[in-house]
Every structure is written in structure tokens, then in C-alpha cells.
SERO-4910 file (N, C-alpha, C, O; in steps of 0.05 Angstrom, whole numbers):
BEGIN
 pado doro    nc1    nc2    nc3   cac1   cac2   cac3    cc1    cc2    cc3    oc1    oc2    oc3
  Unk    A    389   -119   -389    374   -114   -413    351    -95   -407    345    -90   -384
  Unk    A    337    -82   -431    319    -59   -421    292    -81   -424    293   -105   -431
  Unk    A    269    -64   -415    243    -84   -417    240    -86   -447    233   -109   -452
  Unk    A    241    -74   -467    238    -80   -499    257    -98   -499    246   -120   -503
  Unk    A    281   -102   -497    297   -124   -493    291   -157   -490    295   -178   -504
  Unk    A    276   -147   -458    261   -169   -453    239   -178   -461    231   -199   -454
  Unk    A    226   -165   -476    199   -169   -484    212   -180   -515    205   -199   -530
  Unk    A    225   -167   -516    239   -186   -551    243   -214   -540    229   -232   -549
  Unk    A    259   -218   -525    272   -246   -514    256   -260   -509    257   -283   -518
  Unk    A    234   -254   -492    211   -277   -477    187   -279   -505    175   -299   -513
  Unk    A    183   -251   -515    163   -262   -530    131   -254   -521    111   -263   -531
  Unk    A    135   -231   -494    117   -223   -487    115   -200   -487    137   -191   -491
  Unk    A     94   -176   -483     96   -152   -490    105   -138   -465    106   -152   -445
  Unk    A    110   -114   -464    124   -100   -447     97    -94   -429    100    -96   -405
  Unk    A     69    -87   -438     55    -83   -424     51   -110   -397     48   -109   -372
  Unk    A     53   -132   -415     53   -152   -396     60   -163   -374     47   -173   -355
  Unk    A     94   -159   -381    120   -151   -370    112   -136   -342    117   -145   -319
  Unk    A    102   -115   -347     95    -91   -325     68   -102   -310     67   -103   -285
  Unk    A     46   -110   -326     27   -129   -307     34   -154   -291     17   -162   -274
  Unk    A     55   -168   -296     65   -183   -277     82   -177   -244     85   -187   -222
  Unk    A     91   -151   -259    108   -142   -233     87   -129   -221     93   -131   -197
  Unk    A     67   -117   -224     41   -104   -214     36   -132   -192     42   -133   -168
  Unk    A     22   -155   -210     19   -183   -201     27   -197   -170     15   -208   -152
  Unk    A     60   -187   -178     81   -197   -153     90   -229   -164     99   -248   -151
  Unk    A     85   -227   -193     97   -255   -202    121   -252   -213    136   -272   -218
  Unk    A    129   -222   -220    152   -221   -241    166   -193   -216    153   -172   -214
  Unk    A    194   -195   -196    208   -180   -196    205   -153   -205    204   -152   -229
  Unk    A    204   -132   -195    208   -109   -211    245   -100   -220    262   -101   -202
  Unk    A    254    -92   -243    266    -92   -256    292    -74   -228    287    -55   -214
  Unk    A    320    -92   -229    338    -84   -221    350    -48   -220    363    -40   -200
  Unk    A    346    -36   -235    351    -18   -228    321     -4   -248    310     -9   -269
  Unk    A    318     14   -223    299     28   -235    294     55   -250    314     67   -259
  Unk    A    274     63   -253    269     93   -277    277     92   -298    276     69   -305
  Unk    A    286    109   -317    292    116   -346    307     90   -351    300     73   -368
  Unk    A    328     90   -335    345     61   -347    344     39   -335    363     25   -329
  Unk    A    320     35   -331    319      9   -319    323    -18   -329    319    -23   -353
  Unk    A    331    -40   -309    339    -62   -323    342    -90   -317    352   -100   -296
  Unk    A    335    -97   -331    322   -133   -327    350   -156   -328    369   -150   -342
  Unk    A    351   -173   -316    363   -195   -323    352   -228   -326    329   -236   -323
  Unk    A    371   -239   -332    375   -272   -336    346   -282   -327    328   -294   -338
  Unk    A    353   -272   -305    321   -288   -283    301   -279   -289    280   -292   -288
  Unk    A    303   -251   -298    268   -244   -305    262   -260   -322    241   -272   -320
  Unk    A    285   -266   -350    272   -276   -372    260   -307   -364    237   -314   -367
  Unk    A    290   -327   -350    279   -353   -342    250   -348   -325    238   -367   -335
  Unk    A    233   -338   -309    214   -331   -292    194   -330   -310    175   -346   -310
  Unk    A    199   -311   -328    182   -315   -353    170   -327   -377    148   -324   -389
  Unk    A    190   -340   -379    193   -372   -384    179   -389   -375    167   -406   -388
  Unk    A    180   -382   -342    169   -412   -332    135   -403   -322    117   -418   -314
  Unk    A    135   -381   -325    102   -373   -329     92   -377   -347     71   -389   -347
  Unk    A    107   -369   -377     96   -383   -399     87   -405   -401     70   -412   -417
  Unk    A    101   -423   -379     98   -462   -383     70   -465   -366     51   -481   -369
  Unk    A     74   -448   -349     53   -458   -325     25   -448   -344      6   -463   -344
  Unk    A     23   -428   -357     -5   -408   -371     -2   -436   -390    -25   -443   -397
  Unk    A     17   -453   -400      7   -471   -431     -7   -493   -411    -25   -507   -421
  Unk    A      1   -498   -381    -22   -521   -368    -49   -518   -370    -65   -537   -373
  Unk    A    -55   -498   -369    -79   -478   -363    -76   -468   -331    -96   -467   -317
  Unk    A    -55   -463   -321    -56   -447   -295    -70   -425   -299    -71   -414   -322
  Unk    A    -84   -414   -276    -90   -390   -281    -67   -375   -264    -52   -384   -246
  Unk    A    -68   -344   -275    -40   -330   -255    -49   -324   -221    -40   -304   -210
  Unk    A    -66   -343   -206    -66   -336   -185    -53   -359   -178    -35   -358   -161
  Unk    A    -62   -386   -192    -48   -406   -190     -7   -402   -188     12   -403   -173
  Unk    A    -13   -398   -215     26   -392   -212     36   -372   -197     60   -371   -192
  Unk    A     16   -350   -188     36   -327   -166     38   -355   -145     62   -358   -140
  Unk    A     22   -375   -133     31   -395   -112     48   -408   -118     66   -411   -102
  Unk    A     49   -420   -143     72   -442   -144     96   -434   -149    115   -448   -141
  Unk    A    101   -403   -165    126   -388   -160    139   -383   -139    164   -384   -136
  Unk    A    116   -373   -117    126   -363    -90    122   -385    -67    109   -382    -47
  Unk    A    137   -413    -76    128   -427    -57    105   -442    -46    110   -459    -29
  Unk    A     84   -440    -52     53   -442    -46     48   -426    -35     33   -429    -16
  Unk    A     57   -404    -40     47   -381    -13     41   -358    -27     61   -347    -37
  Unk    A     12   -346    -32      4   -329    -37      5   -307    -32      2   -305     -7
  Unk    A      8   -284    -43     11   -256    -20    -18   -250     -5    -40   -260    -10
  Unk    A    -12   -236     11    -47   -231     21    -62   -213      7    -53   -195     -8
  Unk    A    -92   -219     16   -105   -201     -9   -111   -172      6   -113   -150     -5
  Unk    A   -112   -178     35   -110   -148     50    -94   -137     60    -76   -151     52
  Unk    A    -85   -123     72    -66   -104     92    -72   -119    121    -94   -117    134
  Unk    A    -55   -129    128    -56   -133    161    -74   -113    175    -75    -88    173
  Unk    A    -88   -132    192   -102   -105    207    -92    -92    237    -78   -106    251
  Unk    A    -98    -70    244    -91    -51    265   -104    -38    273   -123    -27    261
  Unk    A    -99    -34    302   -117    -24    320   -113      6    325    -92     18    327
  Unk    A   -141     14    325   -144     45    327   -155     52    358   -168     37    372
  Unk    A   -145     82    365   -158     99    380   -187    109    373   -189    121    352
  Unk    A   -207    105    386   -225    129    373   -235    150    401   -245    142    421
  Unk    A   -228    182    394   -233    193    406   -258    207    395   -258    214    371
  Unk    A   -277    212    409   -308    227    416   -295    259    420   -289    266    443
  Unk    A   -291    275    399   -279    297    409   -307    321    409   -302    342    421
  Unk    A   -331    318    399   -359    332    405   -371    314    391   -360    296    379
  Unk    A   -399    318    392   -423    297    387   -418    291    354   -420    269    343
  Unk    A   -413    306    346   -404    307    309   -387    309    297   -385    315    273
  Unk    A   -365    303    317   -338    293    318   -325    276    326   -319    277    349
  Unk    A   -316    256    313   -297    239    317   -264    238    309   -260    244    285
  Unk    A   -240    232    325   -226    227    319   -208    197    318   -203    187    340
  Unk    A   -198    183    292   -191    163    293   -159    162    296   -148    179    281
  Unk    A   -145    149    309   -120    154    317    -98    129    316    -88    126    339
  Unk    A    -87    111    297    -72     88    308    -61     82    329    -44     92    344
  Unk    A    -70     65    329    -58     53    368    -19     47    372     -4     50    391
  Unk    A    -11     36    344     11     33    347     33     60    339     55     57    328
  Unk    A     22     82    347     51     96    344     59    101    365     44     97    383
  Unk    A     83    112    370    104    114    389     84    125    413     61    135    413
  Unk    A    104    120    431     82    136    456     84    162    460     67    176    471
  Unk    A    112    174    448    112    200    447     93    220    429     84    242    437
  Unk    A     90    205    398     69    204    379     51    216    395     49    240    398
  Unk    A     33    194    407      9    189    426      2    211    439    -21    222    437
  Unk    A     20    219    451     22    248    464     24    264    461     20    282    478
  Unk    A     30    268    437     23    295    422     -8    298    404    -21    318    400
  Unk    A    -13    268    395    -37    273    383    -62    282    403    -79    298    399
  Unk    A    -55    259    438    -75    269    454    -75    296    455    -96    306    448
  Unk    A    -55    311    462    -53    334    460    -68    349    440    -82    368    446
  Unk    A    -66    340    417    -80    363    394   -108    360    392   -128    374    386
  Unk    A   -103    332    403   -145    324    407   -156    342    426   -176    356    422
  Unk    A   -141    340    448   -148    353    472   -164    387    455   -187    397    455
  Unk    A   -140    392    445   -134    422    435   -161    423    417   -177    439    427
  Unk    A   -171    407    392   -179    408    377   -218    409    389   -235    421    378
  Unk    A   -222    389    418   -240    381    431   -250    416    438   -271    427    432
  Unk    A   -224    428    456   -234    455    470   -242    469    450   -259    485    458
  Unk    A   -239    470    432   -235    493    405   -272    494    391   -284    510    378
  Unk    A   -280    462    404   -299    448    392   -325    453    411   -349    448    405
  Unk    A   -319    461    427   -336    463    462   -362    483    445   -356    498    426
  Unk    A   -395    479    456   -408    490    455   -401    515    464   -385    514    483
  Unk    A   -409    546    457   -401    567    476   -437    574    484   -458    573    471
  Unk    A   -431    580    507   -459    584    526   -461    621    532   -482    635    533
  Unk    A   -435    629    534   -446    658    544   -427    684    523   -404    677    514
  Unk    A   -435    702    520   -420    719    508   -395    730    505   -386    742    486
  Unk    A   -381    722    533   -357    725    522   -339    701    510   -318    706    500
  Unk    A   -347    678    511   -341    656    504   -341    661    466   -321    659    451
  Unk    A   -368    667    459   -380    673    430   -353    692    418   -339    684    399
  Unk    A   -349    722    435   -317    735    423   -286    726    421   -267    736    411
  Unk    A   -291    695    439   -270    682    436   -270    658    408   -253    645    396
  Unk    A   -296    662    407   -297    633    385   -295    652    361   -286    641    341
  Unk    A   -302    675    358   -305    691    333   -269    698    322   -265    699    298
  Unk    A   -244    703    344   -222    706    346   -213    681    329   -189    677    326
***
């Protein structure tokens, strides 16, 4: 069925519809773009949010009891960074988990990016930085 479809069926508005899947309480629709499309389960799902909102759940409450008691998280897993000192007014930040080959090429461009960055002290240095 299309989301006007479903929004006829359940009795809720399409905007709603789309704030729930935003949510992570409602599925996003089986096939997606122009023709996208809902089934059976969205509507029962919807349904049974309806029941849980007439307890007075609030929707953080029912994203848990939908998904098990298990809430999504409210942040992004965290990860560890490189930080390279590439001149006094430069920093570079680098993820620690990419490939090692990754790694080696970014040291590389740091490297690259560090020399490029070098104080120049004498004049012919100054016609190379002007190049």
C-alpha cells in the first residue's frame, strides 16, 4: 500500500507516519522513492503504538517496548583518533581505525602537508614557497 494508503488505514497522518520511521519505531517503507510501499506490519505496528500512546506511553517509552526493551543509542559509538602536530597552528585529526594501508598514505600526505608548512628561514627557501 502507498503511505496515503496507510495513513487512511491507521488513521494517522502521513506526516506522522514519516516521524516515526525518523523515530526508529515504524520500519521505513519496503520499497523505496516515488513508489514506495508499506505493508500489513506497518499498519499492525501502528496499531500497537496507537495502544501504547492511549496508556499514556510516551514514544521513548514505546521505541523500548517495541524493540524489546532496548533502546537505540542516543550517540554514535566512540573512536579513536590520530592527532598529528603538523606546525604550531596546525593540527591534523586522523581515525585510528582505517586500514593500515589507509594509514600510510595519510602519514604520507601529513608528512607532505607538514614540509609544505615548514617555517622558511633563507631566501631561496622563500622562491620555493612562492612556486
Amino acid at each position: 500500500m502507498t503511505l496515503a494508503e496507510l495513513a487512511e488505514a491507521s488513521g494517522a497522518p502521513a506526516r506522522t507516519i514519516r516521524y516515526y520511521i525518523a523515530r526508529g519505531l515504524l520500519r521505513g517503507p519496503v520499497k523505496g522513492g516515488r513508489d514506495a510501499a508499506y505493508t500489513v506490519e506497518h499498519l499492525e505496528r501502528l496499531d500497537r503504538i496507537r495502544a501504547l500512546q492511549s496508556e499514556g506511553r510516551t514514544l521513548a517509552e514505546i521505541a523500548g517496548a517495541l524493540n524489546g526493551g532496548q533502546q537505540k543509542p542516543a550517540a554514535a559509538p566512540a573512536t579513536a583518533w590520530w592527532q598529528h602536530a603538523v606546525a604550531d597552528d596546525v593540527t591534523v585529526w586522523v581515525r585510528a581505525d582505517a586500514s593500515p594501508w589507509r594509514l600510510k598514505r595519510i602519514r604520507a600526505a601529513v608528512d607532505e602537508l607538514a614540509r609544505r608548512l615548514r617555517p622558511v628561514d633563507d631566501e631561496q627557501g622563500k622562491e620555493e614557497e612562492i612556486r
